[in-house]
VOPAGU-2260 file (C-alpha; in pm, 1 decimal, decimal comma):
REM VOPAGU-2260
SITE   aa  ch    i         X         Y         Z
SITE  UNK   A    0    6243,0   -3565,9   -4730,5
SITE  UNK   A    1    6013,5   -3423,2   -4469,6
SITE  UNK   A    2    5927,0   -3026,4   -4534,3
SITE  UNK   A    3    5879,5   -2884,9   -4205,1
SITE  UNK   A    4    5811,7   -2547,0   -4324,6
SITE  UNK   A    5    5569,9   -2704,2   -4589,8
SITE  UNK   A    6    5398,2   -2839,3   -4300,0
SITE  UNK   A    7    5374,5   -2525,0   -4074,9
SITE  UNK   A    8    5233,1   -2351,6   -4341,4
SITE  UNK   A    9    4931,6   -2639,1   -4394,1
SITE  UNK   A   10    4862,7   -2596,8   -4059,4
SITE  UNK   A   11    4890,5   -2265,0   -4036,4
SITE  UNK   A   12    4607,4   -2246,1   -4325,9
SITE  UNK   A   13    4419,8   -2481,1   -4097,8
SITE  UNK   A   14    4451,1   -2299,9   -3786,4
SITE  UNK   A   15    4482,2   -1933,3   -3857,7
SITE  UNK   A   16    4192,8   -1717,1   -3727,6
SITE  UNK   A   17    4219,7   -1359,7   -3761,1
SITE  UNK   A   18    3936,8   -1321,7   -4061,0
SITE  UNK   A   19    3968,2    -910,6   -4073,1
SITE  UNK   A   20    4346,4    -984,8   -4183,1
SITE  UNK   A   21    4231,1   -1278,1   -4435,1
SITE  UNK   A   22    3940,5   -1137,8   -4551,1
SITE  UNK   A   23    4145,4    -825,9   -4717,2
SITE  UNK   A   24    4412,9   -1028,9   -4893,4
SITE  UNK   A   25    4362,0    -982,3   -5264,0
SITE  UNK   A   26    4231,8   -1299,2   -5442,1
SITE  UNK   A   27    4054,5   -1359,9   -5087,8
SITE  UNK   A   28    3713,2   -1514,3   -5173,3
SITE  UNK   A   29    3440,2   -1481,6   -4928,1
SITE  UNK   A   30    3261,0   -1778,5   -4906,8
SITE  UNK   A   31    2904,1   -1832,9   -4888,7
SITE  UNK   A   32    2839,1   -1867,0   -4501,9
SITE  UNK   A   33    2492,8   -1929,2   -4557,2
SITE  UNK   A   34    2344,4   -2266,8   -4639,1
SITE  UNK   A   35    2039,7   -2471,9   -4613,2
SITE  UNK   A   36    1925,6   -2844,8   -4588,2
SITE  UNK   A   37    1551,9   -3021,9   -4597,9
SITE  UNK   A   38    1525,7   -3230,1   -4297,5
SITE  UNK   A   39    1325,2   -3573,7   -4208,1
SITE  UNK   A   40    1042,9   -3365,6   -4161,2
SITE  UNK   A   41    1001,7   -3220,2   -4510,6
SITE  UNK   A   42    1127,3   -2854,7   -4386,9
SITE  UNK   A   43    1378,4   -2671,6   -4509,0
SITE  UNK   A   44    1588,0   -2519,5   -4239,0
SITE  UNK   A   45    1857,4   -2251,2   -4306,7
SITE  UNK   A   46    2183,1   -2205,4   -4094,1
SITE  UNK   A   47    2516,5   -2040,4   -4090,9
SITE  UNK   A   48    2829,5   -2226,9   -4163,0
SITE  UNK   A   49    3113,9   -2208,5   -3842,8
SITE  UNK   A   50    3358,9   -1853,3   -3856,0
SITE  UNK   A   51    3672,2   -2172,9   -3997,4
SITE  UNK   A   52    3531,9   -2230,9   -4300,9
SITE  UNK   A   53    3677,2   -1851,6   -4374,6
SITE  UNK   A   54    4009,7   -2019,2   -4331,2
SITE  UNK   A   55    4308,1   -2013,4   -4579,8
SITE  UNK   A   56    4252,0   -2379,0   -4591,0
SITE  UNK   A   57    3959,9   -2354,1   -4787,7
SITE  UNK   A   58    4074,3   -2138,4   -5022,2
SITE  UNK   A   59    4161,7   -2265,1   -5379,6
SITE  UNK   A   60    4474,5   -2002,3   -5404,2
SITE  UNK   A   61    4573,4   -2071,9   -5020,5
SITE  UNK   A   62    4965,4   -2089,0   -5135,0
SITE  UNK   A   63    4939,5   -1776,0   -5283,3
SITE  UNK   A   64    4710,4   -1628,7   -4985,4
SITE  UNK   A   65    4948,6   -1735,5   -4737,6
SITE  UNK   A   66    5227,0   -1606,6   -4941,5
SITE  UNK   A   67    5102,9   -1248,1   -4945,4
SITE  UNK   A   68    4989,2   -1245,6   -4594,2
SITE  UNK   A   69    5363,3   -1335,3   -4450,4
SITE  UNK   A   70    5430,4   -1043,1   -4682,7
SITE  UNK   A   71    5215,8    -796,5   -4401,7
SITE  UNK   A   72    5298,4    -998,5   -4122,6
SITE  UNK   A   73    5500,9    -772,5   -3795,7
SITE  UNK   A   74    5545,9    -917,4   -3492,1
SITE  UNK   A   75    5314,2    -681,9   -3255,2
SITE  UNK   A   76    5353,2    -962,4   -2975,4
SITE  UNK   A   77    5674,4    -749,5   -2719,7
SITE  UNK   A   78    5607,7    -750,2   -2404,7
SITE  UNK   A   79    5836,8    -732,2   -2043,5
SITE  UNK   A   80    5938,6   -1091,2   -1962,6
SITE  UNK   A   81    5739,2   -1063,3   -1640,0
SITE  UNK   A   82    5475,1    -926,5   -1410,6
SITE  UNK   A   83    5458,1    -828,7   -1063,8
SITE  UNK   A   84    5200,7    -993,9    -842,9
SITE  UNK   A   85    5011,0    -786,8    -628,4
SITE  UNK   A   86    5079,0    -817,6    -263,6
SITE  UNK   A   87    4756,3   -1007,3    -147,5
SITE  UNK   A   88    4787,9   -1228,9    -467,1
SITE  UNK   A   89    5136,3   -1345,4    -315,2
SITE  UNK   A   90    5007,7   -1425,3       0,4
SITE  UNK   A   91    4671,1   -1581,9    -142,3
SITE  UNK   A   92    4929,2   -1833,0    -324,8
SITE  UNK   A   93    5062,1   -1955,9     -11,7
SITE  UNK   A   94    4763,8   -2154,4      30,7
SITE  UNK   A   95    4662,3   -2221,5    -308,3
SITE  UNK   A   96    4715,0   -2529,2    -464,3
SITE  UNK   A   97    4654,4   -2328,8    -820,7
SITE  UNK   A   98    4952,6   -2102,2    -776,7
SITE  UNK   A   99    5168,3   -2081,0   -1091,4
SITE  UNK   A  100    5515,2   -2156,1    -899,7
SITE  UNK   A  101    5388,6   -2410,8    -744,4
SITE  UNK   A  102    5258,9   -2598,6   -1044,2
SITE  UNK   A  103    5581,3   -2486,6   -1253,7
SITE  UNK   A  104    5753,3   -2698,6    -999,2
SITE  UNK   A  105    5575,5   -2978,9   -1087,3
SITE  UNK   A  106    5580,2   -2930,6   -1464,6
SITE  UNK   A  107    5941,5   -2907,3   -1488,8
SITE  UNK   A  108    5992,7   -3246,6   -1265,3
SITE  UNK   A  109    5805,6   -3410,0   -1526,8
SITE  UNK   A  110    6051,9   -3335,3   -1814,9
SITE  UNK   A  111    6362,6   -3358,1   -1564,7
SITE  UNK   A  112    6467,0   -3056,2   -1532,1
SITE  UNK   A  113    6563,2   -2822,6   -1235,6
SITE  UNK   A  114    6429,5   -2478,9   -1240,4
SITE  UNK   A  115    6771,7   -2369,3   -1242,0
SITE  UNK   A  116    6800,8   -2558,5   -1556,7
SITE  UNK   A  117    6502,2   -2417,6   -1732,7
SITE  UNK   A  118    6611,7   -2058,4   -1641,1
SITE  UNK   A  119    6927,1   -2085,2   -1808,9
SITE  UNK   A  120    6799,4   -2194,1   -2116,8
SITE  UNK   A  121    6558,4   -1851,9   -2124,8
SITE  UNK   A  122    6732,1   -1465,3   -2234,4
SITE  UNK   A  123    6584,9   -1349,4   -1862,7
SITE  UNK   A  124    6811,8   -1217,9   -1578,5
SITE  UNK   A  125    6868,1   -1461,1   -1291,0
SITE  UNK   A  126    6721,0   -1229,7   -1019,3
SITE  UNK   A  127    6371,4   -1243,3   -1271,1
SITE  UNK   A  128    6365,9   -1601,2   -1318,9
SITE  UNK   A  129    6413,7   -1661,2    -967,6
SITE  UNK   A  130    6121,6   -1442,1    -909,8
SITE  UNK   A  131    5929,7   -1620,0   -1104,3
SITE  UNK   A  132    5986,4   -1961,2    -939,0
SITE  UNK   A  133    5955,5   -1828,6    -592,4
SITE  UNK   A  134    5573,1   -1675,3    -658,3
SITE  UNK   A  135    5724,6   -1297,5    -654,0
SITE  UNK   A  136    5638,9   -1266,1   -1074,1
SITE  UNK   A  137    5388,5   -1424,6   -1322,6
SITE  UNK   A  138    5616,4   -1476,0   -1621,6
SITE  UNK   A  139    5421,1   -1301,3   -1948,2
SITE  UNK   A  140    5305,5   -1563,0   -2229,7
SITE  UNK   A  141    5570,5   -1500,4   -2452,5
SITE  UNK   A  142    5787,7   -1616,5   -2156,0
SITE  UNK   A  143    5622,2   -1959,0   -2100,9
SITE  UNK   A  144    5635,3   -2051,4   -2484,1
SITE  UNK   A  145    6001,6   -1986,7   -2460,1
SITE  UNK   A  146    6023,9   -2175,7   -2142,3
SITE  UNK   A  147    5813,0   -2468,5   -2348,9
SITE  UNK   A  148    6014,2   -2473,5   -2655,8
SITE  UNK   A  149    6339,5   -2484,5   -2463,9
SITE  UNK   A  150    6216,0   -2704,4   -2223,7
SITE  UNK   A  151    6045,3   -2939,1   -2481,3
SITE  UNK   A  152    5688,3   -2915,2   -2272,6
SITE  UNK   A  153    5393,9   -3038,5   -2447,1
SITE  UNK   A  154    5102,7   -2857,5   -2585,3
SITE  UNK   A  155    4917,8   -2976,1   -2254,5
SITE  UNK   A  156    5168,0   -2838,5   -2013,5
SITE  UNK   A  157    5214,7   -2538,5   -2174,7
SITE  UNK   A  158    4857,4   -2454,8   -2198,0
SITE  UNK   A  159    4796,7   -2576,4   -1845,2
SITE  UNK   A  160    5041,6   -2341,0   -1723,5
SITE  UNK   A  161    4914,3   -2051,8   -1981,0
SITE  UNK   A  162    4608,9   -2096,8   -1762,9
SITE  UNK   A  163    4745,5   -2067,4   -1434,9
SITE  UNK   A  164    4828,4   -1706,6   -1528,2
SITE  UNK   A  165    4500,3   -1601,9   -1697,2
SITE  UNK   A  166    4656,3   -1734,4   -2082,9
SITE  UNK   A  167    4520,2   -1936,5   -2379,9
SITE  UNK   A  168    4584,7   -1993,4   -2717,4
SITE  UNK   A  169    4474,8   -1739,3   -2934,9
SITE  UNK   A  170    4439,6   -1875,2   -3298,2
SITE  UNK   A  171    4387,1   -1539,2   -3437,9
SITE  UNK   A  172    4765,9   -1452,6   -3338,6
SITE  UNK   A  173    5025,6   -1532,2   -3560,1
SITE  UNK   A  174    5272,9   -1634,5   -3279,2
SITE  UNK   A  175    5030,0   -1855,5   -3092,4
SITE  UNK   A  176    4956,5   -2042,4   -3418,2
SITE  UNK   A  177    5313,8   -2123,4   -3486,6
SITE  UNK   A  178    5410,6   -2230,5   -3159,6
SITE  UNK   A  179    5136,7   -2409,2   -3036,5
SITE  UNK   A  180    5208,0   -2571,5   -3416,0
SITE  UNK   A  181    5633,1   -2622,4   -3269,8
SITE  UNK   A  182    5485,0   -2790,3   -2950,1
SITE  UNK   A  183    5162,1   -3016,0   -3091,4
SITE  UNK   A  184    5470,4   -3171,2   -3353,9
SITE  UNK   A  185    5696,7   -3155,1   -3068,3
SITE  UNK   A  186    5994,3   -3003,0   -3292,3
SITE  UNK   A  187    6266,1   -2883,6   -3044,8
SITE  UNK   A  188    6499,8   -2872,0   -3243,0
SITE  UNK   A  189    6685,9   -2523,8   -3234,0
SITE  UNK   A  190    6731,5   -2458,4   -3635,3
SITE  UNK   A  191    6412,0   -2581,1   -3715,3
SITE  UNK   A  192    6270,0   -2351,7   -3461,5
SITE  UNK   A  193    6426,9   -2049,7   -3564,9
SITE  UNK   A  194    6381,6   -2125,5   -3941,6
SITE  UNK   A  195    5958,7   -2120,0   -3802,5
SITE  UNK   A  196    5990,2   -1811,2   -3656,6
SITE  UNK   A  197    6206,9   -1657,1   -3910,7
SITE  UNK   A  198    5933,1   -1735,1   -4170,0
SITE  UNK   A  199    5627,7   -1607,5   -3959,1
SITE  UNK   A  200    5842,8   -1309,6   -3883,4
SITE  UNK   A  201    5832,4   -1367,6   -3504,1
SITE  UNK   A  202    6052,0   -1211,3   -3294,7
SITE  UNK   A  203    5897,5   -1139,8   -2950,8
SITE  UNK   A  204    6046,0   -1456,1   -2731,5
SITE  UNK   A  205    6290,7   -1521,5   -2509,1
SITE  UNK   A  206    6533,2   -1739,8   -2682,8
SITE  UNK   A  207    6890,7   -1737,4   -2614,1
């Protein structure tokens, strides 16, 4: 039987980047970040190994690593569901082909769905959501990964639209990790989803 769970935590080991958080677990061993090779021309060149191989992955004990660090985990990640745009930012968006509502639009036609639709599925008022579609608000990230997992965007679209609104996916944050882990596997389903977020103690989206 498929683990998801099992799963999310292997790539969670892989993907995880906050080293000041992993680096302090007990049983944590640094490894040796410097290394050296002899090259075709006889000299011996020294160089430093990339900032993942401090990943859980690479850890012997990484079950028991990961097991102690969901122990510390809180979900710092609350935010408003929104943010105004400035005056001159609405009216630069009127002739931009990058503006968010515009492009959200465009996303949503792709999967089917009205923006009606999408905003129903999201714990945001209807006078908020319609901001948001009509250029008025940029939602906040913790919005548009709600709007991706109930919407069942992919990991493209999601970080397309991310970008639209000054976003990306920040590996060193426990909530990015997980969802952008929900939306590369494309699970949707709403259980599963809330069993990921239960584990990694998340607790910041908008989810009906």
């Amino acid at each position: 039987m498929y683990d998801f769970l099992s799963d999310l935590d292997e790539y969670f080991c892989e993907k995880y980047a906050n080293y000041d958080k992993l680096c302090v677990l007990p049983g944590y061993k640094m490894p040796v970040m410097q290394a050296s090779e002899v090259r075709a021309d006889g000299r011996t060149y020294a160089y430093t190994l990339p900032a993942s191989t401090m990943r859980l992955a690479t850890q012997e004990k990484k079950a028991e690593l990961l097991a102690e660090l969901k122990t510390r985990m809180l979900d710092i990640n609350f935010s408003f569901s929104f943010r105004p745009q400035k005056l001159f930012a609405r009216i630069g968006n009127i002739f931009s082909k990058y503006a968010f509502h515009k492009n959200l639009k465009k996303v949503l036609e792709k999967y089917k769905l009205s923006e009606k639709d999408a905003g129903e599925n999201l714990a945001v008022s209807e006078e908020i959501w319609q901001g948001i579609c009509k250029g008025k608000f940029l939602p906040t990230v913790n919005l548009l990964y709600s709007l991706a997992l109930t919407g069942h965007l992919s990991m493209d679209d999601t970080a397309y639209l991310c970008s639209l609104c000054g976003y990306e996916v920040d590996y060193a944050n426990v909530r990015d990790v997980v969802v952008s882990y929900l939306l590369t596997r494309r699970v949707y389903n709403t259980d599963m989803i809330d069993s990921a977020l239960n584990e990694y103690k998340i607790t910041s989206l908008f989810l009906k």
